[in-house]
N, C-alpha and C positions, 0 to 999 in steps of 0.2 A: 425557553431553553430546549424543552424537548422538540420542537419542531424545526429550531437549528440543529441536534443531533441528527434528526430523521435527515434533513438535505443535507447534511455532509457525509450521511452514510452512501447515502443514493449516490453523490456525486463521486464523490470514494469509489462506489461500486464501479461504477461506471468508468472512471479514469484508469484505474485495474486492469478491467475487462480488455480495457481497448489496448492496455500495453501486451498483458497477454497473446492478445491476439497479433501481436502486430511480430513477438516473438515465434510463436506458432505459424505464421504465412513466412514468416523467414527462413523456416525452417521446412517448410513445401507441406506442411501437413492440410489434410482434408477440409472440405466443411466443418464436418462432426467433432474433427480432431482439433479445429481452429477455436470454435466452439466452449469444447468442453475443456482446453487452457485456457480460456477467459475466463470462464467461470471457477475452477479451481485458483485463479490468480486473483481473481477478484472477491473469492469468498473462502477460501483455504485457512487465511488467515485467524478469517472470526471462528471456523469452526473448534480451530485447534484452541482459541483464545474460551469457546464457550464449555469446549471440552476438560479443562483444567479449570473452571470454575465452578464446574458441576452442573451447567446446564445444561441438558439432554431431553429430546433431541434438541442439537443447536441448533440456533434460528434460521439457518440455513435452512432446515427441512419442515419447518413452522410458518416461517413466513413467505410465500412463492415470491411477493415484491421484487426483493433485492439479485432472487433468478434472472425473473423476468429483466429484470435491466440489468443484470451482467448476460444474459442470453442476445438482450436486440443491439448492443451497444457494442458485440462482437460479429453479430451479422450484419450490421452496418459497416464496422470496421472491414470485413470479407467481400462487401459488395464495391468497396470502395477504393479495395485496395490495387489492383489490377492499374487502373488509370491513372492513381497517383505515382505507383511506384515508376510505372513508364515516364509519366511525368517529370519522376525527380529525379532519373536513375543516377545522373550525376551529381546529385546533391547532399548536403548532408541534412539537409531538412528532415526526412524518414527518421533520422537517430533521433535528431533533436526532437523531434514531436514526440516518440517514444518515450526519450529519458521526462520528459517533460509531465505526462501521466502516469509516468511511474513513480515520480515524486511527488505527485499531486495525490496518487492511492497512499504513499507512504507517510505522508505530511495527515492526511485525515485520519490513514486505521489507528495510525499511534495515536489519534487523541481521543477517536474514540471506543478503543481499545481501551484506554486510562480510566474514563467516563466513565464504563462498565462495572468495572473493576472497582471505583469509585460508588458507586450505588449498587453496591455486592456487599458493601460495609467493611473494604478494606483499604481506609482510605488511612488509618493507622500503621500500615505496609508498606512503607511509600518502594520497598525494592520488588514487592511483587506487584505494583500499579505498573512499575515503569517498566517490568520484566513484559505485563501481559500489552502493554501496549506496543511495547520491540516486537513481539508475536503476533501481534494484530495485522502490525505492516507489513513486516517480512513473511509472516510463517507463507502465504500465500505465492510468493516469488519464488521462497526455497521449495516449494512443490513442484512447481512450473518449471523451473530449470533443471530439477530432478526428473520429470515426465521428458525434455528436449533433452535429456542425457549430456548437460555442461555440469558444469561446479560452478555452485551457487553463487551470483554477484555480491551476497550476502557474505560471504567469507572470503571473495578475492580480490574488489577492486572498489575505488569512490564510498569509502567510510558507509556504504549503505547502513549497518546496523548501529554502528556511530551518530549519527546523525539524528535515527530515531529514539537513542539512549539520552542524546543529548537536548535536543528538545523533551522529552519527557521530563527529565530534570529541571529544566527551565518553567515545564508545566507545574509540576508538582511546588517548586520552589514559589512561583505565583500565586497559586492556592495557600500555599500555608501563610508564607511571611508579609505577604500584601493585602492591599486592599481593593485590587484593581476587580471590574467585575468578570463573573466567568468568561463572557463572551471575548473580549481584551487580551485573557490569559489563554484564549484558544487561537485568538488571531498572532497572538506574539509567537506560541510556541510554533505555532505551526509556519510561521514564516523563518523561525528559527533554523527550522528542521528542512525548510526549501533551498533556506540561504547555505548554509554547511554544506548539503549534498550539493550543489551548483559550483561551489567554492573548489570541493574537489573535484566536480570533473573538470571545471576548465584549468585549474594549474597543478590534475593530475596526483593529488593527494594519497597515498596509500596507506597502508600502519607495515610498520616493517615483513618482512619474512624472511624464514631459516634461510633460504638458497633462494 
């Protein structure tokens, strides 16, 4: 189990990094600036999640790993970008690969966000499991969109923090009332949490607003 947490973190990280980045070169920012929104979008999330569980410093600044691959997994993305975007200009391929690793970062921190939280010993919580696992996924994005100066995707459009409450729910619901094993109950939820967010973007789902 712990060495499935370890590759869904990394691959998390990674799928993060590269949406980050993909929103930062959209945005004309720098190397350093392309960069260092992969990395906040890809590790934002655990910090705020270690920071409200009392872990300090967060593993962010403990363990270089999860740097380092949200560091190369954005200069990749920056090295690559230039000839794909020529490539696609007409296409909507660049959105779709975007939303695609942003739902792949969001589908992993929620679960192991929960995880965490789960081996913190408050697995008797189940509203602050699924709170730090909505935090896990999102907190990271709402930084990043806050650094690009928009309003967060998180609060305006495709149930994003919906999706992550609701697969946590389906997570949590699997641990207690079944017998199914962890691994089963991370593949469900988190296909859970793919399938919702997919759902609304393509037939555009929102949650109401005032005006």
């Amino acid at each position: 189990m712990d060495h499935l947490i370890l590759i869904l973190e990394l691959f998390g990280t990674a799928a993060f990094s590269v949406s980050g980045a993909m929103a930062a070169i959209h945005r004309k920012l720098d190397l350093f600036g392309v960069i260092f929104c992969a990395c906040i979008t890809a590790l934002g999330g655990g910090v705020l999640r270690d920071m409200l569980l009392g872990i300090l410093p967060p593993k962010m600044f403990t363990n270089y790993l999860y740097l380092a691959v949200a560091g190369a997994a954005a200069l990749i993305t920056f090295l690559l970008a230039k000839p794909v975007i020529e490539a696609e200009k007409n296409s909507r391929s660049i959105f779709i690969a975007g939303f695609i690793f942003d739902t792949a970062g969001l589908c992993v921190f929620t679960i192991i966000g929960m995880n965490i939280a789960i081996s913190s010993g408050y697995f008797s919580n189940p509203f602050f499991v699924v709170f730090l696992g909505m935090t896990t996924g999102c907190g990271g994005g709402i930084l990043r969109d806050i650094l690009l100066r928009r309003i967060p995707l998180v609060f305006s459009k495709h149930v994003y923090a919906v999706a992550s409450i609701l697969g946590g729910i389906i997570y949590m619901l699997l641990l207690s009332l079944t017998s199914v094993s962890d691994t089963a109950a991370i593949a469900i939820s988190m296909g859970a949490i793919f399938l919702i967010r997919s759902l609304a973007a393509y037939f555009r789902w929102n949650l109401p607003k005032a005006v």
